[in-house]
C-alpha positions in Angstrom: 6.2 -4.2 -34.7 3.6 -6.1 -32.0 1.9 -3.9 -29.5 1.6 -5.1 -25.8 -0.7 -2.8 -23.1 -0.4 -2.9 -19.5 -1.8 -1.2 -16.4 0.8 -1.2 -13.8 -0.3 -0.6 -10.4 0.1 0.2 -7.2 3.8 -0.5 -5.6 4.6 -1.6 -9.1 8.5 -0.7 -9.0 8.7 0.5 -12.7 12.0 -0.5 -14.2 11.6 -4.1 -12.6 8.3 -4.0 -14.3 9.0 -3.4 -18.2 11.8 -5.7 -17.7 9.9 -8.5 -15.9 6.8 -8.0 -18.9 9.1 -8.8 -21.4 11.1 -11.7 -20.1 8.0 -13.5 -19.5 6.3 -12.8 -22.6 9.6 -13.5 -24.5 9.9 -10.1 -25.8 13.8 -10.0 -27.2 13.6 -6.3 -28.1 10.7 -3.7 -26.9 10.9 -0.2 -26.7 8.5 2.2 -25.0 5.8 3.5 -26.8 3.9 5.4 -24.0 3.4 5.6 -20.3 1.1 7.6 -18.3 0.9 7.2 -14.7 1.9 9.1 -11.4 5.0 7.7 -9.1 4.8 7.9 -4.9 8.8 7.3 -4.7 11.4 7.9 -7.4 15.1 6.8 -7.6 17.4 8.3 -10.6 20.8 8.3 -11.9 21.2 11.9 -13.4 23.9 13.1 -16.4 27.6 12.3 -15.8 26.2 9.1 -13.8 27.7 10.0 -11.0 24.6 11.5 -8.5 21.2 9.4 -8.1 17.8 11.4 -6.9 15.7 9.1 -4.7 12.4 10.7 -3.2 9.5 10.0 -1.5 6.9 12.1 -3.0 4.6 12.0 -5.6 5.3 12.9 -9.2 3.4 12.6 -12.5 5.3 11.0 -15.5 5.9 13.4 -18.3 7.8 10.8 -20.3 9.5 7.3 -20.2 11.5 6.3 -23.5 14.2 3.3 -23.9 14.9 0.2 -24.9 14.6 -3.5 -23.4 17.3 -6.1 -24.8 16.8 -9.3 -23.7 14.9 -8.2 -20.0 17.5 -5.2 -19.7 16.2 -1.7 -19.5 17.8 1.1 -20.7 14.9 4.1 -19.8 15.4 7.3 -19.1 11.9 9.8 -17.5 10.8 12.7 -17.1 9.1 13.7 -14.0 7.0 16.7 -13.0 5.7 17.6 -9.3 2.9 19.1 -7.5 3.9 22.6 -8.6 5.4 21.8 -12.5 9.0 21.8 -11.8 10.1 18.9 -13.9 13.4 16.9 -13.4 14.9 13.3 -15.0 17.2 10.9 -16.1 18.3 7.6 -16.4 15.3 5.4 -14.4 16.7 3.2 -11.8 14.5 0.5 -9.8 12.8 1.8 -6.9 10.5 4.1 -8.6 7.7 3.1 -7.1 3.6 3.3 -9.0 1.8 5.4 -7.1 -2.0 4.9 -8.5 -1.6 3.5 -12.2 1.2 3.8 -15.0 -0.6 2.9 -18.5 2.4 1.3 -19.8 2.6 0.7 -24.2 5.6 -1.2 -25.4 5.9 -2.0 -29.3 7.7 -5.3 -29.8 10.3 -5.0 -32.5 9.6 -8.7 -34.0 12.7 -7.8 -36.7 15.4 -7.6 -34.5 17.7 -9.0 -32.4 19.7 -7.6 -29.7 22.3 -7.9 -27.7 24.7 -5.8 -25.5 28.3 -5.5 -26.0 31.2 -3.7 -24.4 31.5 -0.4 -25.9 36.0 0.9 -24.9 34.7 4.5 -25.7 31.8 5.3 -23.6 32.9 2.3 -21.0 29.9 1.1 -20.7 27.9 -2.5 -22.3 25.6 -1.1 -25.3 22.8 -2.4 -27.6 23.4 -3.2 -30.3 20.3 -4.1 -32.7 20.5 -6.4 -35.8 18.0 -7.1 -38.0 17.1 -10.7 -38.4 17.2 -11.8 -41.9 13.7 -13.4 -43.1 14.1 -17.0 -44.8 10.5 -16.8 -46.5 
């Protein structure tokens, strides 16, 4: 796995972001390792997928984890506001960097990846495969 660092920053929308970092740098597969940062407007899809939060406030980033398959994000975060109470789901674009998100992705150079429709859940999933070494 490849490490790649990068300070978002202000009006940064933060699912466009993570995708648009690793289409241009060619990243296939990428999860997140870490991201620390604060939001100034949030949009999310919560469980069921069925109701999306968007608000115009600020909130700090307790935690952002997923996946990236070839420029897709699948990322789901946790958010906390000026008081504690914390709420998240699955991140949608228009969550807007307030002052900074310190984003760390890990670049999973053995795999491949690629989304496929899943009957069951209804929805296109990843699925990873390992690329087989010829050395």
């Amino acid at each position: 796995m490849k490490e790649f660092c990068h300070r978002l920053t202000r009006g940064a929308d933060l699912k466009e972001s993570i995708e648009g970092i690793c289409r241009d740098n060619g990243f296939d597969t990428a999860v997140v390792l870490s991201a620390v940062g604060c939001l100034s407007k949030t949009h999310v899809r919560l469980a069921k997928a069925i109701n999306e939060v968007e608000v115009e406030e600020d909130f700090e980033i307790v935690s952002l984890t997923g996946t990236v398959s070839k420029g897709e994000a699948h990322l789901h975060i946790s958010l906390s506001d000026e008081i504690g109470n914390v709420f998240g789901g699955h991140l949608k674009e228009g969550c807007i960097v307030n002052t900074t998100c310190e984003l760390v992705l890990g670049v999973l150079e053995e795999y491949g990846s690629k989304r496929e429709f899943d009957r069951e859940t209804g929805y296109d999933e990843i699925i990873f495969e390992k690329e087989i070494d010829h050395d």
